[in-house]
C-alpha positions, 0 to 999 in steps of 0.5 A: 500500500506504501508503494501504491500511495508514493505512485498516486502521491507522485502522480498528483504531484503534477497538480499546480493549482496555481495554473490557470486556463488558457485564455487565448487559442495560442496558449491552449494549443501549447496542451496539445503540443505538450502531450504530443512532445511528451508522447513522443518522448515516450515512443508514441505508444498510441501509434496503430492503437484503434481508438474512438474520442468522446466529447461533449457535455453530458452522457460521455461516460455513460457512452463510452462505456456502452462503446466499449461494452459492445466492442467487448461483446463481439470478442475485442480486447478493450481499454477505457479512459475516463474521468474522473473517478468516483472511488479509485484512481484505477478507475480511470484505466480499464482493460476489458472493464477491469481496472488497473491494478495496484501493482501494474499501476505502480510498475507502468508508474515507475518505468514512465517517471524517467520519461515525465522527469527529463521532459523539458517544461521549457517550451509548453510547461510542465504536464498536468495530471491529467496529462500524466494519466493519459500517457500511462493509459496509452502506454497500459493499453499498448503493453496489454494489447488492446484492440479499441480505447475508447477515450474520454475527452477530459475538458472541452476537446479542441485543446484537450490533450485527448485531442492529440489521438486521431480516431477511427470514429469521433463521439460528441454527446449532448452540448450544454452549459458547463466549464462556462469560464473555459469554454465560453459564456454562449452555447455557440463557443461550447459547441466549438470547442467540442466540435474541435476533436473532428478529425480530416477524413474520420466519421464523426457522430453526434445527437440532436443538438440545441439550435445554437450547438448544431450549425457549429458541428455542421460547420466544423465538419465541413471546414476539416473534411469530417463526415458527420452522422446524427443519431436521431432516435429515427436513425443514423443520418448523414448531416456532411458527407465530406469523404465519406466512404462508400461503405457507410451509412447513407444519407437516408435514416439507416435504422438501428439493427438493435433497439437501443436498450440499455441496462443503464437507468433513465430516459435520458439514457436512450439518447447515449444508446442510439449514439453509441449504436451509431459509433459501431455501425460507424466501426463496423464501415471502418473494418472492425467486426462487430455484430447485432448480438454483440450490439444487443449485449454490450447495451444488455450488460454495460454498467456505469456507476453513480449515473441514475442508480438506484439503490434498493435500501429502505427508503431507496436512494437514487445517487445521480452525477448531474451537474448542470441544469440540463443535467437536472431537468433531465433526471427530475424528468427520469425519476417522475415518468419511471419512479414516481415516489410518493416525496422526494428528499433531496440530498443536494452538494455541487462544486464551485464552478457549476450554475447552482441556480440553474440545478436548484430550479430543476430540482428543488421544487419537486423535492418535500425536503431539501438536505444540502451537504458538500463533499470533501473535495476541494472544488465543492461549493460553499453551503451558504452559497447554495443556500442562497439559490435553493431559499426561493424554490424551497417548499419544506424542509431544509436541512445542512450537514457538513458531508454526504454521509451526514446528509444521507443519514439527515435524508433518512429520517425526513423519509417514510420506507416508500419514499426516495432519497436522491443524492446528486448535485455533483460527481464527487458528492456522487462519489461519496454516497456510494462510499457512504452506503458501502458501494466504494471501490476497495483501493 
């Protein structure tokens, strides 16, 4: 455990929380040569490595996980690079959804810190943490020989440094607001930065975007060349045919081979399936062999924690990472048309960065009691400035507690046995229920 500790201390050791996001393309763009240089230095591990890149602003996670679920199902050998992660740092680097472990994360740490200790900072600064993990996920998956990453982007996707992989398939989920002071104040600039991981000549796919979104991917496909596709709940539909290969789906709505069904909870969750769907029919144009029945088992068995999950305790208690007001609306829609509880007590924490207005007005006046908590992360948001937005929706009781598993615990005894608890607000407030209610991963 030392060994394990003195890996993770030394990987967060990149943390500076004195850097500041770039503010200008020339400086954002320095992220991207960093990690080429850094790849570079490391031999380019993610050289012939097939690969899909999923941005966007909700369902990223849970699409990428049905991404490589399907890809599991029909026999490849799969990594998964997300984040963050909810209990263990290995969460973010999966072989065929196992995670890392301790001691192959402490081996792939110590032969790559000669590499991160002589890399010249000089001409685009020091790497970042997530910087660092990304190169020891490329670096894992080629060593294990997997056969499709599917990587998740970490911020935006133009400047990201996941953006440096040139994919067979590029993913842009649903674009809202988030990351304001980065990504910009209007739809329109989020939009620009997701669009920024569409690649020359490589299948991007996306969903029904907001009015102001869409124009922005259309024109961003057309500008570098990228065939763009839509997963409409119709069908997949050619929106840019730039170089588009014979092979693939033409401009007609081509149906789903499956229905998009997933083990994922939420309606919401639909819209993550038919994309996912797309990405394969989308695979499957491009070479790789993948299925109907592997499309069917890979929606039939993926799983992603901490999204829309219910917990059969009594009362219930629904743990849910939404963190902004699209995000919130959409799961206060899931839990009214699927759960229906009798009352609703809120367990409710967000971090710092995130429209905590736009959240309590989504879920605050459905809820018969309001418990604000926040988590022990250091982005968590102050409770007296939560208070500030949840006082004009309240419509009972309001509750404070210093952590989530406080909160939880304050839930319960505002709760009958039919009644629902939903703890969300944030990823990491998310986190720390499934800790507090025993459902951590051991690390």
């Amino acid at each position: 455990m030392s060994a394990y500790q003195n890996t993770l201390d030394y990987i967060y050791s990149f943390l500076d929380p004195a850097r500041k996001a770039a503010s200008a393309p020339e400086a954002a763009v320095r992220n991207l040569d960093r990690m080429r240089a850094l790849l570079a230095c490391a031999g380019d591990p993610q050289d012939g490595m097939a690969s899909v890149v999923v941005a966007g602003t909700k369902g990223k996670g849970s699409t990428a996980a049905m991404i490589e679920a399907i890809a599991r199902a029909a026999g490849r050998r799969t990594g998964l690079f997300t984040s963050p992660h909810l209990s263990s740092y290995r969460e973010r680097i999966q072989v065929d959804r196992t995670l890392i472990s301790q001691a192959d994360l402490v081996a792939l740490t110590a032969r790559t810190r000669p590499i991160l200790d002589a890399f010249d900072p000089g001409p685009n600064g020091r790497p970042t943490t997530f910087d660092v993990g990304l190169l020891l996920a490329l670096r894992y998956f080629a060593e294990q020989g997997v056969q499709l990453a599917v990587m998740e982007v970490g911020l935006g996707g133009r400047y990201d440094t996941v953006n440096t992989l040139t994919p067979l398939v590029s993913v842009i989920t649903s674009i809202s607001y988030d990351h304001m002071a980065i990504l910009g104040p209007s739809l329109a600039e989020i939009a620009w930065n997701k669009a920024g991981i569409l690649k020359p000549g490589v299948p991007g796919v996306t969903v029904p975007q907001a009015a102001e979104a869409a124009p922005v991917l259309l024109a961003e496909a057309r500008a570098v060349g990228a065939p763009l596709w839509m997963a409409s709940p119709e069908g997949l539909t050619l929106l840019v045919d730039e170089r588009a290969s014979p092979h693939e789906p033409s401009q007609d709505a081509c149906p789903y081979p499956v229905p998009p069904v997933t083990a994922l909870r939420g309606a919401f969750q639909q819209e993550n399936a038919r994309l996912a769907l797309g990405a394969a029919l989308l695979l499957r144009a491009r070479g790789l062999n993948l299925p109907d029945t592997a499309l069917a088992a890979g929606l039939a068995e993926v799983r992603w924690p901490g999204r829309f999950e219910l917990i059969p305790r009594t009362p219930p208690v629904l743990i849910d990472g939404a963190h902004n007001g699209d995000s919130a609306r959409k799961l206060m829609a899931a839990i009214q048309a699927e759960l229906a509880p009798p009352r609703l007590v809120l367990v409710l924490g967000t971090s710092r960065d995130k429209d905590i207005a736009a959240i309590a007005a989504a879920l605050v006046p459905h809820a018969a009691a309001v418990v604000l908590t926040r988590s022990h992360h250091h982005r968590a948001m102050d409770l007296d400035r939560i208070m500030a937005e949840v006082g004009a929706h309240l419509r009972g009781p309001l509750v404070i507690t210093a952590d989530v598993h406080a909160g939880i615990e304050a839930a319960r005894g505002l709760c009958g046995p039919q009644d629902l608890i939903c703890v969300t607000g944030s990823l990491f407030v998310a986190a720390e229920a499934r800790e507090a209610l025993g459902l951590a991963i051991p690390d």
